[in-house]
N, C-alpha and C positions, 0 to 999 in steps of 0.2 A: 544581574543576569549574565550570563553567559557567554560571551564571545560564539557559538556555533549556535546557541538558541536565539541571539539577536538578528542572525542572520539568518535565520527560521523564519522570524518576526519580518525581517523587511523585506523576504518575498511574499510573503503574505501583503504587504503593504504597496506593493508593484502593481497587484492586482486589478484593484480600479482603474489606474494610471493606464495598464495596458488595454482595458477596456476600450477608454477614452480616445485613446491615440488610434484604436486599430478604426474604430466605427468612425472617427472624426474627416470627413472629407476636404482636404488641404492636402496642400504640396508639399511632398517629402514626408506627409505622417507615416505610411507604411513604413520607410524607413526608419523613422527615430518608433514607431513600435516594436519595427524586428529588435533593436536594438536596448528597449528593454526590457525584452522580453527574454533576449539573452543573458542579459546580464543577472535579472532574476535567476535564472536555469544555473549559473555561473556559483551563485547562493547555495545553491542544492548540493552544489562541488565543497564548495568549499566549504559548509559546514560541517558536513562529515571529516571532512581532511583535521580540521582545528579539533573536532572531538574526539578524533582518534589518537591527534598529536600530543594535544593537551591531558591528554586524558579526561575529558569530560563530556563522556557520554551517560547522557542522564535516561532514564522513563518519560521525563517529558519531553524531552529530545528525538524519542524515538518513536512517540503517540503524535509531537505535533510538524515532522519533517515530512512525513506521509499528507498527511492534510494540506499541508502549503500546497504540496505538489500536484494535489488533484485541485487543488483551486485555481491554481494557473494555469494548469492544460485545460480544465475547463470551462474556464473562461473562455481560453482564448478558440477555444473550437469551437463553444456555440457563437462568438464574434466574430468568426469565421464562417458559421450557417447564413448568420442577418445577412453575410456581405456575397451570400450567394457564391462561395469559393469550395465549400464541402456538403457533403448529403448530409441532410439533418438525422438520417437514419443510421449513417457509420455512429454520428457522433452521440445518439442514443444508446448506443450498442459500447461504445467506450465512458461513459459518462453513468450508462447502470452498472458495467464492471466495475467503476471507483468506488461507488456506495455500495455495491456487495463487499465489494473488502475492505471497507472502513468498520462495515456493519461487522464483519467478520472478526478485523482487529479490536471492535468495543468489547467482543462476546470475549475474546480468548484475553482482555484485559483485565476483563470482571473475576475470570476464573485464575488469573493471577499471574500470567506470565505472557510476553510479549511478543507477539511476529515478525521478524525482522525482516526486510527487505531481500528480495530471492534477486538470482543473476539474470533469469528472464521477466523480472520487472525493473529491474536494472537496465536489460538492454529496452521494455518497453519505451520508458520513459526515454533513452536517447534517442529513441526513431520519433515519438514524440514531440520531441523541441527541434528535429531535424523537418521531419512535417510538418510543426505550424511554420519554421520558419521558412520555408522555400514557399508555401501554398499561400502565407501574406504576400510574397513577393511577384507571386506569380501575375496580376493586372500590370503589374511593372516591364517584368521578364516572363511573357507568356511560354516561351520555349521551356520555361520551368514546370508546364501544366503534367506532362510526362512523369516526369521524377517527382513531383508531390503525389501524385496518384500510386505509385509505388508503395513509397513511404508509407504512405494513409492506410494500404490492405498490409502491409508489416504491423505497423501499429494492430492493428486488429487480432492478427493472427496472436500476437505476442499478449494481446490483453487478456483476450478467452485463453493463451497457455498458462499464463502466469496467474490469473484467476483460479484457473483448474489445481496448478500446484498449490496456491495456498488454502484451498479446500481440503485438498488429500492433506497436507501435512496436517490441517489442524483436526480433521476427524482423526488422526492415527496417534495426534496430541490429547483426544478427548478419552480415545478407547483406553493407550497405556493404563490410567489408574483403573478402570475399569478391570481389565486384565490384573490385574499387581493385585487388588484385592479378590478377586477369585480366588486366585493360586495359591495366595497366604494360608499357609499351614493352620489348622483351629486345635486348640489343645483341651484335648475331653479329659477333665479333672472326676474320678470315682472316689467318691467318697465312704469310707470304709465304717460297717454300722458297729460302733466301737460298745455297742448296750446286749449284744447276742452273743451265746454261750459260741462255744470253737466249734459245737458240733451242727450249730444251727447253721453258722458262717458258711462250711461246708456240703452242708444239702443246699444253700441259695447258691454255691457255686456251683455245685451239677447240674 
């Protein structure tokens, strides 16, 4: 496997780990949670960076980088609801976005070509690892409770934006063949009755 897909695989693997750490009541776990829960997010970097360097960016690379990534964030936001830190209703509302566009990316897979990651789900996801990480911190450093709450209605705004774009793009992906096969030219082939005299040819012409 792949150097950028292994590191697919081990945030996906972080997952649990961060579960445990975040819910686990002991001292200092917020801390070694933030921390890897960062380091997962860090994954996300640099797998794209290897696949782009390397050149090995694959189809599966780019069905299961997406996945990782709604698996950590939502993890860690409904771990973040148990612990009484965020509205269970924000995290409703970003948690149906990610299975609409999973659901979205299955369809446009089936039909044979791929959705690639947009720049405003790009910047989502980085107010996302920027608000879980301040908003675990926050029973620590309550003066943090401000700036998580920020972040949190960003995040939102940018899920319903970036939700929205990759709707439109993929209806305007569905319509193209639609379109292209109207427009195409039909070529009406007359077949000449090669069995009638010239005179008869000529009264069926008039």
């Amino acid at each position: 496997m792949s150097l950028p897909n292994s590191l697919t695989l081990l945030r996906i693997f972080f997952v649990p780990l961060l579960v445990v750490l975040l819910l686990t009541n002991a001292q200092n776990m917020d801390l070694w949670a933030v921390g890897v829960f960062l380091a997962a997010a860090i994954t996300d970097f640099l797998d794209g960076y290897f696949a782009r360097r390397q050149r090995q960016i694959s189809r599966l690379g780019m069905l299961l980088d997406p996945i990782a990534d709604k698996l950590l964030v939502s993890s860690a936001f409904i771990s973040l609801v148990a612990l009484h830190l965020v509205p269970a209703w924000i995290v409703v509302i970003i948690i149906g976005r990610e299975l609409a566009v999973s659901g979205l990316r299955a369809i446009a897979s089936a039909e044979g070509y791929v959705i690639p990651a947009s720049e405003l789900g790009k910047t989502k996801m980085v107010l996302e690892v920027s608000a879980i990480t301040v908003i675990a911190l926050v029973p620590r450093f309550p003066t943090f409770n401000i700036l998580g709450q920020v972040l949190l209605w960003l995040v939102v705004w940018f899920a319903l934006a970036s939700a929205a774009q990759y709707f439109w793009h993929f209806w305007r992906k569905m319509e193209t063949p639609e379109k292209e096969a109207a427009a195409k030219p039909r070529m009406v082939v007359i077949r000449r009755d090669e069995g009638k005299p010239e005179d008869e040819k000529d009264v069926a012409a008039q």
